[in-house]
Structure formats: structure tokens, C-alpha cells
N, C-alpha and C positions, 0 to 999 in steps of 0.2 A: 482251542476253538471255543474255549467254554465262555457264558458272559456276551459272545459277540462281536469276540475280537479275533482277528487275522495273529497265529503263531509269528512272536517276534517283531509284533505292533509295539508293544509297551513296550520294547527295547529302544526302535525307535523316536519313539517320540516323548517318552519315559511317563505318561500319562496314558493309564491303559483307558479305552473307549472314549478319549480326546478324538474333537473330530478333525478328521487328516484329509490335507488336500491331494487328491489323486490325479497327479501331473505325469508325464510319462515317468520320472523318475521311481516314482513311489509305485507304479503299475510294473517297474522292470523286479522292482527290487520283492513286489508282489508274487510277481510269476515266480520268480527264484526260490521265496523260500516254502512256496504252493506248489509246485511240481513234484516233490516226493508224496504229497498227499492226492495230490489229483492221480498219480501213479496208483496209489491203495485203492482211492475211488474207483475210476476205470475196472480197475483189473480185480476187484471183487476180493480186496483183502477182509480177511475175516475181522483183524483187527479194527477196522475201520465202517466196515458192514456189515453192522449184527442187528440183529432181530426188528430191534426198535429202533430205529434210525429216521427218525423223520425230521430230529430237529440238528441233525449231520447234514442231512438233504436240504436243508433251508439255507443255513450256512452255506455248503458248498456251491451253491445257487445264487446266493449274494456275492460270494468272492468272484465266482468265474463271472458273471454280469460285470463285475469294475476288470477282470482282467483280459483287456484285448489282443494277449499272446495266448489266450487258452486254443484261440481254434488254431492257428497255425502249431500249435505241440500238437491236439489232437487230431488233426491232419497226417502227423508221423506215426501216429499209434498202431498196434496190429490188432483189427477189431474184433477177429475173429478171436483169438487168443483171449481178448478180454470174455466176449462172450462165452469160452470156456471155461473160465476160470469161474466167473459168475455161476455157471451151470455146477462144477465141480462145489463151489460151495453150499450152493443149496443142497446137492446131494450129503454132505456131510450134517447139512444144518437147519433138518425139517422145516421149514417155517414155509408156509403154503403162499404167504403175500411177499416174498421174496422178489418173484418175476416182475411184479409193477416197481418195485424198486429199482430193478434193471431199467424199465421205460423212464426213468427220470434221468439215467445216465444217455440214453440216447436224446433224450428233450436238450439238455445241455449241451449236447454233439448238433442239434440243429441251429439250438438260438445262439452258437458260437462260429457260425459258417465252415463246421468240418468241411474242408474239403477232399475228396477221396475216391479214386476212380470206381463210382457204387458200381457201374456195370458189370466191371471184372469182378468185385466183390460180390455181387448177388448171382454168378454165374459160377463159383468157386465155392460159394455156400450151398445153390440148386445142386453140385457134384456130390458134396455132401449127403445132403440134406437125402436127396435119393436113393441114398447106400445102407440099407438098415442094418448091414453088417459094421461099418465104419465106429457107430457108438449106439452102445445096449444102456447106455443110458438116460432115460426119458426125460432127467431136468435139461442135460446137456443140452439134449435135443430142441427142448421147447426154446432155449435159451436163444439157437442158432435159428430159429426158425422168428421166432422175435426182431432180430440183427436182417435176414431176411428181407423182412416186410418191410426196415425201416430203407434196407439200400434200393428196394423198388422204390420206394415212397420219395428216397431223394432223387431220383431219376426222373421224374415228371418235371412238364415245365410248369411248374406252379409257384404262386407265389412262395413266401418263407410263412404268410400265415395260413395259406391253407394247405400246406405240409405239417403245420405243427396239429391244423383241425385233423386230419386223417391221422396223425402218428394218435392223436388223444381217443379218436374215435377206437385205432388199436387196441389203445389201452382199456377201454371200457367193456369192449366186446369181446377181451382176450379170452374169456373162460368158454366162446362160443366159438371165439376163431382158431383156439389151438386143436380142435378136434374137427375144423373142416381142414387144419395144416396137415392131420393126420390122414384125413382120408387122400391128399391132394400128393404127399410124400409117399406112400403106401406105409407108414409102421406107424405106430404110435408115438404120440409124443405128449408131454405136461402128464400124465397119468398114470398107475402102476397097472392099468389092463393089459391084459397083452392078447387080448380077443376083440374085431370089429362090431364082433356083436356084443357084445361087453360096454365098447363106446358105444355103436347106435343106441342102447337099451337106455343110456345113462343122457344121452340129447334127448331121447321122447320125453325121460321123466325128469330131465332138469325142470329149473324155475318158468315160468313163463315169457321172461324175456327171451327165449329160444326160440319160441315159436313163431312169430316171426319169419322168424332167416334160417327156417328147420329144412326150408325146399335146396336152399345150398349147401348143406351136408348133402341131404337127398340124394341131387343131381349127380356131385361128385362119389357116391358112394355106387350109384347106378352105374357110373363111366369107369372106375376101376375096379368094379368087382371080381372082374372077370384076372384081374393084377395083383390080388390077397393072395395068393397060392393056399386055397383052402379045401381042406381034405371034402370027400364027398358028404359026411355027416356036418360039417360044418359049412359049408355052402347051403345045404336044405334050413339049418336052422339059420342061415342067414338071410335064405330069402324070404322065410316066414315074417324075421324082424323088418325086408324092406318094405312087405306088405302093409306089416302095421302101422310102418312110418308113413307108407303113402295113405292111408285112409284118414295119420292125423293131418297131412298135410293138404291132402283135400277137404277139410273142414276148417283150415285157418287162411285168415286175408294174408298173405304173404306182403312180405316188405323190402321195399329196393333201398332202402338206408345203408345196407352195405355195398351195394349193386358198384361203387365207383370204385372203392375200396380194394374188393374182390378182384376186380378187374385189374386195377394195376398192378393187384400182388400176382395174379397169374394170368397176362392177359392174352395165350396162346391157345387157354383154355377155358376161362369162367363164362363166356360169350354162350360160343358152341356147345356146354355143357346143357346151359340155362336153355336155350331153345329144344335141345333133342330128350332131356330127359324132365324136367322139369312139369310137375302135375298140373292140372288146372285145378284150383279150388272152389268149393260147389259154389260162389257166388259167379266168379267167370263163368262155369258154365252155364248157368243161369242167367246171365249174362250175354252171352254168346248164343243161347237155345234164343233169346227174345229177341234178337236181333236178327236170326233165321227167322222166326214168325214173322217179325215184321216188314222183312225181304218178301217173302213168301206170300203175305199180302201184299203190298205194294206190288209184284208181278201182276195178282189176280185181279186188282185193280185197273194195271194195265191191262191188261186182255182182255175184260170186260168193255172194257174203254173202245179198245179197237175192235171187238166184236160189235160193240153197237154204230160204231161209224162203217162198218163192214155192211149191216144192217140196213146203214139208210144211204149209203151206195146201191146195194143191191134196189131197196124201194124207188130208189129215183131213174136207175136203167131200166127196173119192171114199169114204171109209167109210159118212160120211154117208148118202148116196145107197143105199150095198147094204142099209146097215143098217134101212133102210124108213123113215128119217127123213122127216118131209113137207118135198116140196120149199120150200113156202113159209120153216121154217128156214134151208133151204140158202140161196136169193134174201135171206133178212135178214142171214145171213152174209155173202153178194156184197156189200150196198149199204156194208159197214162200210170197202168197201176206198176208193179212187179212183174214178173211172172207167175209166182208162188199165189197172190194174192187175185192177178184175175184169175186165173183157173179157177180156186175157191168163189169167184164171185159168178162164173160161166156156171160152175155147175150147181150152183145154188139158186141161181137163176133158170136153170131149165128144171130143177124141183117144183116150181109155180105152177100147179095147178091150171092157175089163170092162162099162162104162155101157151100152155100144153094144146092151147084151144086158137089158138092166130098161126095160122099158117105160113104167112109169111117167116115168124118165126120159128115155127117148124120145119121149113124149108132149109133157114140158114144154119143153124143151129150144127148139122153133121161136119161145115166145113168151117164154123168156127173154134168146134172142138177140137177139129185136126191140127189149125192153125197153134193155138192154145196150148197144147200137146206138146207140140214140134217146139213152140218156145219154151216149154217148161223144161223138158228133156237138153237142149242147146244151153238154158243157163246153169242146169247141173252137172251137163258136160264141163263147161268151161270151169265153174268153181273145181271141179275134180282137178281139171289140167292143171288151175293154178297151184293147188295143194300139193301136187307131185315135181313141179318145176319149182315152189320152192323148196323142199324134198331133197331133189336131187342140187339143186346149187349148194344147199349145204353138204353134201355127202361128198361132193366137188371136192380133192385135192386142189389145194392153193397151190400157183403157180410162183414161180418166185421169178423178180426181173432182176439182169445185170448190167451194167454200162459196159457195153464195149471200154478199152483201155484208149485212153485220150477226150472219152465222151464228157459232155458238158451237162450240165442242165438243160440250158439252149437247145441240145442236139435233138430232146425230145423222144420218141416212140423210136425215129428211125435208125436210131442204134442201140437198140433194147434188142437185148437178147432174151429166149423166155432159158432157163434153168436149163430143160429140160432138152434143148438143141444147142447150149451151149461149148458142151464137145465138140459136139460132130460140127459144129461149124468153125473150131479153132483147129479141127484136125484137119478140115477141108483148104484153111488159110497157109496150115502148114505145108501141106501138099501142093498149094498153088506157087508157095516160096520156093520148096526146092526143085519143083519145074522151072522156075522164073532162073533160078541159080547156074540149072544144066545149058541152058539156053545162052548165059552170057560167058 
């Protein structure tokens, strides 16, 4: 592959990097003698993926781009297997930027239309992936957890480029997403901690780009904590470390950049997690507090508002009254209001001073407060009834209807049975049968 030529090219054409016309023939004869190295690739042959491999990765990226049998072979492939083998070699073969190499063998599995049942597959890895007894091995782990993300990812109905955006997005955020995979799996995975508080410690003090998307570890570390099976000493120092972590994460703007991402890799739970445990940060609440304030004026605005029309209600029935107007106007006045609001206007009207002194209004005054009364009391009645009748219609067991047998659409109500009489009225039918039977 050295030079930039395809193994077995200069045989062909006996001019090694002559350019070659790539007809099906030269594409078959491509795949053929590329499949025992696409096999090294895939399956994380050491021989073929070692350390520094970047200019293996460019290559193999050019050949599989001209060959249009690569997806349908990778289509047969067993992903999982690969991903173990991958995971097995980096355990033998330190090198820490290992795992984005793995993301470049999945990039090739998308821009060559694998096709592969991902459901079964990412539901066969979640069996996995859940069992921290199955592998104590953390590259394995991160490896399968990687494989994971990518068969949610192909399960969207999404374009093929904004599957490859998200699998790249993966890739960039992997050193932040392998320790929410961790908290989301219950064990650890990509790390040699084998303490949660170990990992929290090591998200608060990573780089800055964590912080961020520090509220979705967060959230998922609130929702399974209670699923770490951790002794009572290590639960106390664990809640100390989510304290800390909530006080950074109410001090930073949080960000939904991953918010899509998150979602489709676990979307039974990234939702529900984000609304019930998820902190507000002091700008939200700041936020949120200003937005009560200016609720909370705007009410008092309003009720100043309707107190002064309240006011010049009240001044224009007090004219009323001196002006020798018959009460009966005034009371046709009052009924146009509410309830709630003439009584406030009756009784703030016989407060006047001025009234206290006309007679006529003194006279009327006892039997319009009664009136007054008697409607206040009837529309708090009524609202009470309403509030219990609807109450009670829900507390209502639903009734269920049947069709009699033969019944139509057409036949309407009057062959509806309700559930609940539909025994006793096929026992009553029976009974009228073998009367009808003794009889002939």
C-alpha cells in the first residue's frame, strides 16, 4: 500500500501509479484482492493497526471510496466481534488515541451504505453493555459502547450527511461522552477508575469544554445513583462530590449541542432525566426570578387598573343616589356587574359618609344588601356544584358499549348494550329460548 498504490496494481497494469480506469472489472478484481486487508482493518489486526496509522487510514479511505462491493461485504461482517477485537488490542497496546481510529472504521461503514439490522444490533449490545459482570475490561467496554452509539445513530431517519454530522460530533465529544456512557451503563468504561467518584472528580476538573454538557453527566448520575451498589461510606462521599458538581453547574450556561445526540443514543431516558434532575443555572434563575417580577407587576397593574374603574363606578352610582335618581336604576346598575364585584361596590357605597345622610337610601339599603347576599352566596354555590360534578364525572368508571350480535352501525343506541347488563340480558335471552323450545 506504500507509494499510493492498491496491492497487486503494478501487476496489473505493470506501471506501478499509472492511472487506471476503474470499470467494474478493475472494481471486482479490486474488492478481491482488498478483502483480506479490509478483514485486518475491520477486525483491529495489530499488524495492520498500530500506533501511527494515519497514513493506512487515508489509503484505506481511498480504496474503499473506488470500491462499490465494500458495503455489501461489510454488511456480512460481525460488528461486534470487530469491536472486540479492536477493544482487545488496545488493551495489549497502550496508545490512548486508539479509540478515534476505531471512529474512522465506522465513518467507512456509513459512507459505504452498511447495511445491518442496527436495531437488533444496538439492543444486543444495550444486553451487553448493562452487565458489568460480562467484560472487566474498560477498553473493551468503551469500544462497544462506541459501536453502540453508532447503531442508534443509524437507525434515525436521517439523511446519510447528517448521520455522518452526529457520528463526527461522537467523535469530538468522545472524551465527554464516554463517562456519561459510564454513568448511563452503571460501570465504568474508557478509564482505569473503578470509583464514580473517581470519574465525577475527573468531569469537574477536566478541560473546559465539559462544562458545558457537565448538567448531562449530572442528571444521569442523580438518576442512577441510587443503581452504583455503593457501600454506606462511599455513597456519603459521593453525595458530597454531587453537591460540588451541582454548585459548578449552577454557575455555568449550559448547552444543548449534545441535546440531539444524547437523545437518540438513549432516548427512553435522556428526555425525563433532563427535566427531573437537571439544575437551573444562576442565569435561568435570574431569569426566571425577573420574569415573576414582572408577572407580579403586571398583576398589580392590573388591579390598580380595575380598582380605579371600581372607583369611578362606585362615584358615578354615589351621584346617582344624591341626585334623587330611583333606587331601582341604581340596583339595575348593580346587576350589570358580577356578583363578587357589586357586593364590593354595595358595600363601599354604603361606607359614603354622604349616603349615610339621604334617607331614601337608608331606607333601601337593608333590602338591597339582602338581595346582594343571596346572589353572592347562589354564585358560590353554583361554582362549588360545578367543581364537584366535574369531580365526580371523572372519578366515574367508564362504561363500556357492545353490539348486540347481528348489530349494524345503522342499528344505533337501540342495540347497545351497556357492559355492565350484558349478562344478565344474554342469560335472560337464554332463558326465554328454552321456554320458547318447551312450548314447541
Amino acid at each position: 500500500m506504500d507509494g499510493g498504490n492498491v496491492p497487486g496494481e503494478a501487476c496489473m497494469w505493470g506501471h506501478p501509479g499509472c492511472s487506471v480506469p476503474k470499470d467494474s472489472v478493475y472494481k471486482s478484481i479490486l474488492h478481491t484482492k482488498m478483502e483480506p486487508y479490509y478483514q485486518m482493518y475491520l477486525f483491529g489486526a495489530p499488524r495492520l493497526c498500530k500506533p501511527n496509522m494515519e497514513s493506512i487510514r487515508f489509503e484505506m479511505k481511498r480504496i474503499i471510496d473506488d470500491d462499490d462491493l465494500f458495503g455489501r461485504w461489510a454488511s456480512e461482517q460481525d460488528l461486534i466481534t470487530s469491536a472486540e477485537c479492536w477493544g482487545d488490542n488496545m488493551k495489549r497496546i497502550d496508545e490512548a488515541k486508539r479509540i478515534y481510529q476505531y471512529f474512522y472504521i465506522l465513518e467507512a461503514l456509513l459512507r459505504a451504505d452498511c447495511c445491518q439490522d442496527w436495531s437488533k444490533l444496538s439492543k444486543e449490545l444495550k444486553g451487553m453493555l448493562f452487565k458489568s459482570e460480562v467484560y472487566s475490561d474498560y477498553k473493551t467496554d468503551e469500544v462497544l459502547c462506541v459501536l453502540h452509539a453508532f447503531t442508534m445513530i443509524m437507525q434515525q431517519d436521517w439523511t446519510k450527511q447528517k448521520k455522518a454530522e452526529n457520528l463526527e460530533l461522537l467523535r469530538r465529544q468522545w472524551l465527554f461522552m464516554k463517562y456519561y456512557y459510564s454513568v448511563m451503563t452503571r460501570h465504568i468504561v474508557g478509564v482505569k477508575w473503578t470509583s464514580f467518584i473517581d470519574v465525577s472528580k475527573t468531569v469537574m476538573k477536566s478541560s473546559q469544554s465539559f462544562m458545558p454538557h457537565m448538567h448531562i453527566y449530572f442528571c444521569g448520575l442523580m438518576d442512577y445513583a441510587d443503581e452504583l451498589n455503593l457501600d454506606r461510606k462511599h455513597r456519603r462521599m459521593l453525595d458530597k462530590t454531587i453537591v460540588e458538581m451541582q454548585d459548578i453547574v449552577n454557575r455555568t450556561e449550559p448547552s444543548d449541542m449534545l441535546y440531539e445526540l444524547c437523545d437518540t443514543l438513549f432516548p427512553e431516558d435522556f428526555q425525563r432525566m433532563l427535566r427531573e434532575h437537571r439544575p437551573k443555572s444562576y442565569k435561568e434563575m435570574e431569569d426566571e426570578s425577573r420574569r415573576k417580577d414582572e408577572l407580579i407587576k403586571l398583576m398589580d397593574e392590573q388591579k390598580n387598573q380595575l380598582q380605579n374603574e371600581l372607583d369611578k363606578t362606585r362615584e358615578v352610582l354615589q351621584r346617582m343616589i344624591v341626585t334623587a335618581i330611583p333606587i331601582e336604576d341604581v340596583d339595575a346598575e348593580l346587576m350589570k356587574y358580577p356578583p363578587s364585584m357589586a357586593w364590593e361596590l354595595l358595600c363601599k357605597l354604603n361606607e359614603s359618609p354622604i349616603l349615610n345622610g339621604i334617607e331614601v337610601w337608608h331606607n333601601a339599603y337593608p333590602a338591597l344588601l339582602n338581595k346582594y347576599r343571596d346572589r353572592l352566596v347562589d354564585s358560590m354555590n353554583q361554582q362549588k356544584q360545578m367543581v364537584e360534578s366535574v369531580k365526580t364525572a371523572i372519578e366515574r368508571p367508564t362504561n363500556y358499549y357492545n353490539y348486540e350480535a347481528g348489530a349494524t352501525h345503522d342499528d344505533k343506541r337501540h342495540q347497545l348494550l351497556l357492559s355492565e347488563d350484558r349478562e344478565k340480558t344474554l342469560r335472560q335471552k337464554q332463558t326465554g329460548q328454552i321456554e320458547y323450545e318447551r312450548h314447541l
